[in-house]
C-alpha positions as CSV (number, residue, x, y, z in Angstrom):
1,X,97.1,47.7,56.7
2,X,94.1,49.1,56.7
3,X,91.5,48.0,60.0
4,X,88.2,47.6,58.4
5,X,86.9,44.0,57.0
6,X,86.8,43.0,53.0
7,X,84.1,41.2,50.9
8,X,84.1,37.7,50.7
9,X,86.3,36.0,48.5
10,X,83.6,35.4,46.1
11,X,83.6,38.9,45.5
12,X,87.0,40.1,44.7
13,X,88.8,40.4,41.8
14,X,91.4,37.6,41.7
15,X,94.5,39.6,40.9
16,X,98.0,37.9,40.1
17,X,100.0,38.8,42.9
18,X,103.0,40.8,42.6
19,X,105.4,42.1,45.6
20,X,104.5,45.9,45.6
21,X,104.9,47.1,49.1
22,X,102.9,49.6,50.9
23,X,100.7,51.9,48.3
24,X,99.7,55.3,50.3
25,X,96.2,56.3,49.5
26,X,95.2,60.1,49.6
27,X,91.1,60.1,49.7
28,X,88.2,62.2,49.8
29,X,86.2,62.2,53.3
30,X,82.8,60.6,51.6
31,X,85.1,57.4,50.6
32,X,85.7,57.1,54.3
33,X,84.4,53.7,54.7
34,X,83.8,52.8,51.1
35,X,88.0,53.4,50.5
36,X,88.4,51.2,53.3
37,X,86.8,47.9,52.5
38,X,88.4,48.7,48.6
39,X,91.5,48.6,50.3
40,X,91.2,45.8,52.2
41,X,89.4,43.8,49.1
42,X,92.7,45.0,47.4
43,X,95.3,43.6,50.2
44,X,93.4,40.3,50.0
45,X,94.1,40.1,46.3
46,X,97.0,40.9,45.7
47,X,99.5,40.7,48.8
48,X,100.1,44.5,49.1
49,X,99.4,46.5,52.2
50,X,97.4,50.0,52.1
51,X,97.7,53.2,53.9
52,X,94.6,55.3,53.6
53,X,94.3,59.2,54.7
54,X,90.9,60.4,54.9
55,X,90.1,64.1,54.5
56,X,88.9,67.4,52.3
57,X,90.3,67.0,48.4
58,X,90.8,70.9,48.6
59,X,93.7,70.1,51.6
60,X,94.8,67.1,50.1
61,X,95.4,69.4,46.7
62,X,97.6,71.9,49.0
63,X,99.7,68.6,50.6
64,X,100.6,67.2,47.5
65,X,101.2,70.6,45.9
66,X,103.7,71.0,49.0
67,X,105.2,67.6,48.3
68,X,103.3,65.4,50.5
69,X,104.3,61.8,49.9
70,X,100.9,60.1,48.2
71,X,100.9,57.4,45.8
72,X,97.1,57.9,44.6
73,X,94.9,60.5,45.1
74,X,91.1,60.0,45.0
75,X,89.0,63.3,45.1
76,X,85.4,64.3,45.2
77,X,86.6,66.9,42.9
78,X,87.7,65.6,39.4
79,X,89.2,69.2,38.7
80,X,91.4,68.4,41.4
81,X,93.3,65.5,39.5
82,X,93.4,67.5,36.0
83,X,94.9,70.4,37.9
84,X,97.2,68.5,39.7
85,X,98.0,66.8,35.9
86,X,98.1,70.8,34.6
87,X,101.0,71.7,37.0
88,X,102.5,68.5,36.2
89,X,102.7,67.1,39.7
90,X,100.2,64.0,38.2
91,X,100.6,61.6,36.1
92,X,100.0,62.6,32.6
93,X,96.8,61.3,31.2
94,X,96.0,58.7,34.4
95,X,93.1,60.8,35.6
96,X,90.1,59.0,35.8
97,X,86.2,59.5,36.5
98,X,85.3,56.8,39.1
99,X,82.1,57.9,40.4
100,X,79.4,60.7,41.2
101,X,78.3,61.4,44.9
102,X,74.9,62.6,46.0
103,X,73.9,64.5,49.1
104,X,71.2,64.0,51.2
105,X,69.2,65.6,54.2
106,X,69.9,63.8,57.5
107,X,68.7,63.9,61.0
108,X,69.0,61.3,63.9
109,X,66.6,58.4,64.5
110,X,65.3,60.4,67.8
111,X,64.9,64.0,65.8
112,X,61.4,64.9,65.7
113,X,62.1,66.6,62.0
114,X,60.3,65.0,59.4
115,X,62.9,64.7,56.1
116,X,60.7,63.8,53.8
117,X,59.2,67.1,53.7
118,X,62.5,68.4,52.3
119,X,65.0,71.3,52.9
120,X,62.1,73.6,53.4
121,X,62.1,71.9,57.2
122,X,65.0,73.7,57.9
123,X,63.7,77.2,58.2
124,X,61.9,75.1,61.3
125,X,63.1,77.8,64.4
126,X,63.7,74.6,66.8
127,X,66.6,73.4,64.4
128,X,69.7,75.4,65.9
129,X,72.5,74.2,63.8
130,X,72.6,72.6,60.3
131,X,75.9,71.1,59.7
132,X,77.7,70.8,55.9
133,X,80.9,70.7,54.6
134,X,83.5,73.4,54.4
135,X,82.2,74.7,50.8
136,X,86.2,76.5,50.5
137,X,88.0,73.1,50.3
138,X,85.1,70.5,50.3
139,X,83.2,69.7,47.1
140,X,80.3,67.9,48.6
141,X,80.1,71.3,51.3
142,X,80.0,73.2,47.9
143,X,76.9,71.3,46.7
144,X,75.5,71.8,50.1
145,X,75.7,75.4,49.6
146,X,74.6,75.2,46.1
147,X,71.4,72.9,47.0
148,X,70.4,75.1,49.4
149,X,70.7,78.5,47.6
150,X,68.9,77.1,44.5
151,X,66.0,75.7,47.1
152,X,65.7,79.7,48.3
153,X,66.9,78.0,52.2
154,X,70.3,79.6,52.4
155,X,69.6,83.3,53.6
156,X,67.2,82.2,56.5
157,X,69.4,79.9,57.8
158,X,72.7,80.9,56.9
159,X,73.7,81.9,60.7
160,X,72.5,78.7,62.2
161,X,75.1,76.8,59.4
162,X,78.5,75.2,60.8
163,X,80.9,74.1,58.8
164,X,83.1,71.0,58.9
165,X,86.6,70.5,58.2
166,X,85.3,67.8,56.0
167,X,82.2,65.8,55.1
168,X,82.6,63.1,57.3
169,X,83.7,65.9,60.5
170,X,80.1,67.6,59.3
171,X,78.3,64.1,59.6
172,X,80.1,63.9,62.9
173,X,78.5,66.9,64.3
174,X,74.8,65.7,63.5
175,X,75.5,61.7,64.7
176,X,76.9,63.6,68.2
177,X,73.6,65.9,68.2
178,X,75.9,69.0,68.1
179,X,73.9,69.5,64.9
180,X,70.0,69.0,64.6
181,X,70.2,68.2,60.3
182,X,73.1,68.1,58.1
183,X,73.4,68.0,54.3
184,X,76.1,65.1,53.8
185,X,77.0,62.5,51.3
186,X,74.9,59.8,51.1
187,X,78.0,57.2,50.4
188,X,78.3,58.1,54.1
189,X,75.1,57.7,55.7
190,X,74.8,54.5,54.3
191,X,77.6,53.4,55.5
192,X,77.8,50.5,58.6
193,X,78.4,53.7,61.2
194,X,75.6,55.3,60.1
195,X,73.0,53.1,58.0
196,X,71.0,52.8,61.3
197,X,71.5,55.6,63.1
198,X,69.4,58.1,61.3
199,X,67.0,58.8,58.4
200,X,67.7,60.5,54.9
201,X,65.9,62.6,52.3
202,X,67.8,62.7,48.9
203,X,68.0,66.2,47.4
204,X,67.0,67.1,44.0
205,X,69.7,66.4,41.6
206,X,68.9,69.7,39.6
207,X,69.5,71.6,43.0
208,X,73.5,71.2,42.5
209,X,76.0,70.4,40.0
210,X,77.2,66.5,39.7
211,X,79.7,66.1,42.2
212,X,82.0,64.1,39.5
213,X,84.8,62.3,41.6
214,X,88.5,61.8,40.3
215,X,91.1,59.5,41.1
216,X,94.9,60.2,39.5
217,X,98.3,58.7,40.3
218,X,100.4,61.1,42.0
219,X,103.5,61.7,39.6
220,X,106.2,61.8,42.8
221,X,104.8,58.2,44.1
222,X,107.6,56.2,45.2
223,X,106.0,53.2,44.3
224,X,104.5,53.4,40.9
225,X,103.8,49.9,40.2
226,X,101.4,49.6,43.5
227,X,99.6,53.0,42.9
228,X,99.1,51.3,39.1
229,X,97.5,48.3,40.9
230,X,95.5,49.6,43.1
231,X,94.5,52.4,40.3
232,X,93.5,49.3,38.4
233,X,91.8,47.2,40.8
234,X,88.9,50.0,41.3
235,X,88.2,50.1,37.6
236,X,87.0,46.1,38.3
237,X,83.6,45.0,38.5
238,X,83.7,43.9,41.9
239,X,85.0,47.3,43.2
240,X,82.5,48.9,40.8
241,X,79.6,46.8,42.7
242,X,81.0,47.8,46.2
243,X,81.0,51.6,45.2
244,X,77.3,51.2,43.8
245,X,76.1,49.9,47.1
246,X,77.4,53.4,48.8
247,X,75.1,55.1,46.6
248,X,77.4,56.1,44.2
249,X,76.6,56.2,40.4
250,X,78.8,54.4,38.3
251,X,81.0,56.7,35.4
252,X,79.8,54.3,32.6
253,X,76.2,54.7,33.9
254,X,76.3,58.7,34.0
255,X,74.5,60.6,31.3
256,X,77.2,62.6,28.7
């Protein structure tokens, strides 16, 4: 069961309930609390229980490559589900674009930067470290990387950068004040933990590629019929609405 609160009833799908066990969610760190109230919404609904693992899509590719037992995987990667469809270790045609992240510049309440002035702030000499995302196995650490090469940022501060294992370990680092900034995902900074903590800046979109986030059903799943369901259940309005308020943009309102 997974420990975080759900929307009120009003708000969730009402989904015929079928016995379907325990459905084991793989997800991206920048769903961290978003996945949580989804799964607990879901539990509500429909009488199943939820196990969600939080972490880099780049590690969570290598797991499942290596037979890790996951019923759905969602990543902030959507090449991550079509290559895990390509070596056949997916289910054949149940990839599916659920949303596109964004990243934002983010210091503490107490930080005497001023965001708003953009990544340029970050050449500032009194900023020490800058915390991102693992760029090797982390999309949104990729887009941090990209963002701030394409802003001409990343050579004079590349020695002061310090990578976390994940997004949310990187957003860890600046909440603890082991990192003055951090370039992180804004589902995450507006998220309960965080919302109040700290202030934002939204990068340029035409800084870094759309971070285009996948969700597929893991072909080895032991329980096919609850990874369905749950699969299902995010494709709803209600979960659509819940996603939205993490900042995320919605697949049916993204630009072809």
């Amino acid at each position: 069961m997974v420990a975080t609160g759900s929307a009120d009833s009003s708000s969730t799908p009402q989904v015929v309930r079928k016995p379907c066990g325990t459905v084991t969610v793989a997800a991206a760190a920048d769903l961290t609390y978003a996945m949580n109230e989804i799964a607990a919404n879901f539990e509500k609904a429909t009488g199943c229980n939820v196990r969600v693992s939080t972490g880099s899509s780049g590690n969570f590719l290598s797991q499942i490559e290596n037979g890790a037992p996951f019923d759905v995987f969602f990543s902030a990667d959507i090449e991550v589900p079509r290559k895990l469809e390509a070596e056949g270790l997916a289910v054949p045609g149940s990839t599916y674009l659920y949303a596109v992240g964004k990243i934002i510049l983010w210091v503490r309440n107490d930080s005497r930067l001023d965001v708003s002035k953009g990544l340029a702030i970050l050449r500032d000499p009194s900023i020490r470290k800058v915390a991102i995302a693992n760029p090797q196995h982390a999309p949104y650490g990729r887009a941090a990387e990209e963002a701030l090469r394409n802003a001409g940022v990343y050579d004079a501060i590349q020695d002061r950068v310090v990578l976390g294992e994940n997004i949310s370990q990187a957003a860890q680092f600046v909440e603890s004040g082991n990192a003055d900034a951090g370039i992180l995902a804004l589902s995450l900074v507006l998220s309960p933990g965080l919302k109040a903590k700290g202030r934002f800046w939204r990068i340029p979109e035409n800084l870094y590629a759309p971070i285009q986030q996948g969700v597929v059903l893991v072909r080895s799943s032991q329980n096919m019929q609850g990874a369905q369901a749950f699969l299902d259940f995010v494709k709803t309005p209600a979960t659509a609405a819940l996603l939205e308020q993490y900042g995320f943009v919605l697949p049916v309102k993204v630009k072809p």
